[in-house]
RODO-2510 file (C-alpha; in nm, 4 decimals, decimal comma):
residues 135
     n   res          X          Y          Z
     1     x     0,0000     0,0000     0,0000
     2     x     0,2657     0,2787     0,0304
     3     x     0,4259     0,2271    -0,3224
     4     x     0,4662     0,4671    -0,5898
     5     x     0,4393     0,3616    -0,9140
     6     x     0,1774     0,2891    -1,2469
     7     x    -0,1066     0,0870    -1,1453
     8     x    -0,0538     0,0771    -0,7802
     9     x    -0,3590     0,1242    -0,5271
    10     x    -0,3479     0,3733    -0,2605
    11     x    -0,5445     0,5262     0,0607
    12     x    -0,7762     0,7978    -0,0392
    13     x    -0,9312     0,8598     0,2908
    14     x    -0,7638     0,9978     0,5284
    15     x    -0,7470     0,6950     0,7457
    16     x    -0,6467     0,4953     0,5239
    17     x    -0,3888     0,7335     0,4791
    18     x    -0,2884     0,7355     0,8221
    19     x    -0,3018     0,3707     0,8684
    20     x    -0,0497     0,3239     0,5475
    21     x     0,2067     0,5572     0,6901
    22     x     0,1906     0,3864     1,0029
    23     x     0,2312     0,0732     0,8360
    24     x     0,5375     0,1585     0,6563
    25     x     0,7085     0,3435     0,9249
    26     x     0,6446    -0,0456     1,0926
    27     x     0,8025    -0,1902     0,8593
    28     x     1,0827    -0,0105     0,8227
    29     x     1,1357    -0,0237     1,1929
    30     x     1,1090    -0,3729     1,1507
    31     x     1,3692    -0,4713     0,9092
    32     x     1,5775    -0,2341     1,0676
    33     x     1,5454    -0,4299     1,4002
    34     x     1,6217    -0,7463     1,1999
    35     x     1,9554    -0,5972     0,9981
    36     x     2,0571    -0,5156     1,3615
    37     x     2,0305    -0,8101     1,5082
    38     x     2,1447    -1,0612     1,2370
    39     x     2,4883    -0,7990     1,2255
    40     x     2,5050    -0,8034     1,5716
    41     x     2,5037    -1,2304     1,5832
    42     x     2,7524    -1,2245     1,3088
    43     x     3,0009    -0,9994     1,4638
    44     x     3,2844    -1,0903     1,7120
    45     x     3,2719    -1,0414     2,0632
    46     x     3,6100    -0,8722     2,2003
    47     x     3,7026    -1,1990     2,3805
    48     x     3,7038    -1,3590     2,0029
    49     x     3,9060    -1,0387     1,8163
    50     x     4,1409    -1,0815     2,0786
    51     x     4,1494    -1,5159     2,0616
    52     x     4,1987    -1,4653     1,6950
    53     x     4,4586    -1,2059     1,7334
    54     x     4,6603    -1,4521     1,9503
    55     x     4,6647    -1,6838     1,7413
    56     x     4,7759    -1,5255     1,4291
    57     x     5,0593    -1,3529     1,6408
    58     x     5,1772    -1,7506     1,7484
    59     x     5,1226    -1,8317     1,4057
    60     x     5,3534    -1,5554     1,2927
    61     x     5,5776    -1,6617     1,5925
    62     x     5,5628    -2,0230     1,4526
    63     x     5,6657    -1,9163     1,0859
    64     x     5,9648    -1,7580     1,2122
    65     x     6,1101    -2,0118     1,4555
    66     x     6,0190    -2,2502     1,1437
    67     x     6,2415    -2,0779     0,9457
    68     x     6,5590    -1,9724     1,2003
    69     x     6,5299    -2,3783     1,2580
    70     x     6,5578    -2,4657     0,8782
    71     x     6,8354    -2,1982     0,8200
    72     x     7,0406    -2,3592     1,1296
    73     x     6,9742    -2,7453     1,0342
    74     x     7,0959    -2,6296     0,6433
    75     x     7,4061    -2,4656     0,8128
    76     x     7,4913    -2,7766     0,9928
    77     x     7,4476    -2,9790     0,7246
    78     x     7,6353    -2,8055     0,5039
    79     x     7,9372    -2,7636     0,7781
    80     x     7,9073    -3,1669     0,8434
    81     x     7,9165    -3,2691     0,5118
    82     x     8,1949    -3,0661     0,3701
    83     x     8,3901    -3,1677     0,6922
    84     x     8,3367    -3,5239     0,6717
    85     x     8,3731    -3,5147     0,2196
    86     x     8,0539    -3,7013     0,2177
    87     x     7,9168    -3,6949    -0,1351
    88     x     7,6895    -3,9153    -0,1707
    89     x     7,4400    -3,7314     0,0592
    90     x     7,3116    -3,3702    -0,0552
    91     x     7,4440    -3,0930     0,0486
    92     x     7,2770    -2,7751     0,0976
    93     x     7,4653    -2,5090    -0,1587
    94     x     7,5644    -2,1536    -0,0460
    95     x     7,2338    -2,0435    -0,3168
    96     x     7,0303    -2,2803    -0,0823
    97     x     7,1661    -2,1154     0,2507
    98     x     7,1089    -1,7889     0,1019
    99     x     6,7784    -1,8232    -0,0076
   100     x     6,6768    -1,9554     0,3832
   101     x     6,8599    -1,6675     0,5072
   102     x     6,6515    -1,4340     0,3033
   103     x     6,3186    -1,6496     0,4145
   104     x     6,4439    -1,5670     0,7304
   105     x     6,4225    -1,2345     0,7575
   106     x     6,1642    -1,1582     0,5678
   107     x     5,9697    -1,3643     0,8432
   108     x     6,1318    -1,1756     1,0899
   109     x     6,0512    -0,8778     0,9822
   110     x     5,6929    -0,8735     1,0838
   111     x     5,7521    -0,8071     1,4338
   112     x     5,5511    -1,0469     1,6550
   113     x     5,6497    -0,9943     2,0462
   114     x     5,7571    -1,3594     2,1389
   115     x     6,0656    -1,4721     2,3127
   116     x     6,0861    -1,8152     2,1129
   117     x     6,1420    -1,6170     1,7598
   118     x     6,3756    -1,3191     1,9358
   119     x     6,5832    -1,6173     2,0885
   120     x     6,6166    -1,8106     1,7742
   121     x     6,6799    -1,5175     1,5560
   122     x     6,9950    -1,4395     1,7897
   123     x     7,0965    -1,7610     1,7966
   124     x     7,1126    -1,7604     1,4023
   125     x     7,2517    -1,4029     1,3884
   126     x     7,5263    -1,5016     1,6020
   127     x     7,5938    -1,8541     1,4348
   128     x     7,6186    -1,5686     1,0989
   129     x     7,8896    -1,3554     1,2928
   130     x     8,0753    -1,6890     1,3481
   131     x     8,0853    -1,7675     0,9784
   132     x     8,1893    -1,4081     0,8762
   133     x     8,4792    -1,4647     1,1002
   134     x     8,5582    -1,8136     0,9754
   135     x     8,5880    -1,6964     0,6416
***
């Protein structure tokens, strides 16, 4: 009753006026109450943002000890095997060591606050120092 268009019927009397603006402010107040409370199910309580926020800053924490770990166990493979002249087993090249370095700390870079990464990142920065001297 309170569209606009070709063809439509409509209130001629003033009650039936007032009754069809009363009806559509209703309805409109309805699916207004209804868009509210559908968003307001859908969206995350604080508790939640902050669960999910925890876990993508151990996730981040995870990708970087990942990383310092497979940058170390390269190193000491590479160090093993060209100490011991092993051949037949692969050996990680200087390209390969490189390329986990660069992993590394690009990982790093995204600053997560957790003692595991900082403590493995030193550890591989100073294992680095020792090499510079070495060579």
């Amino acid at each position: 009753m309170s569209s606009v268009g070709y063809g439509d019927m409509y209130a001629v009397t003033p009650v039936g006026r007032f009754l069809t603006l009363i009806a559509t402010f209703l309805g409109v107040i309805f699916l207004s109450l209804m868009v509210a409370l559908i968003t307001q199910s859908l969206a995350l309580a604080e508790r939640e943002a902050l669960s999910v926020h925890k876990v993508k800053d151990q996730q981040r924490c995870a990708r970087s000890i990942q990383a310092a770990l497979q940058y170390h166990a390269a190193r000491q493979k590479r160090y093993r095997l060209l100490a011991q002249g092993d051949t037949d087993e692969y050996c990680p090249t200087v390209e390969d060591l490189l390329a986990l370095k660069a992993r590394l700390h690009s990982v790093t870079k995204k600053r997560a606050d957790c003692p595991e990464k900082q403590h493995m990142v030193e550890v591989a920065r100073q294992e680095h120092r020792m090499d510079m001297l070495q060579d």
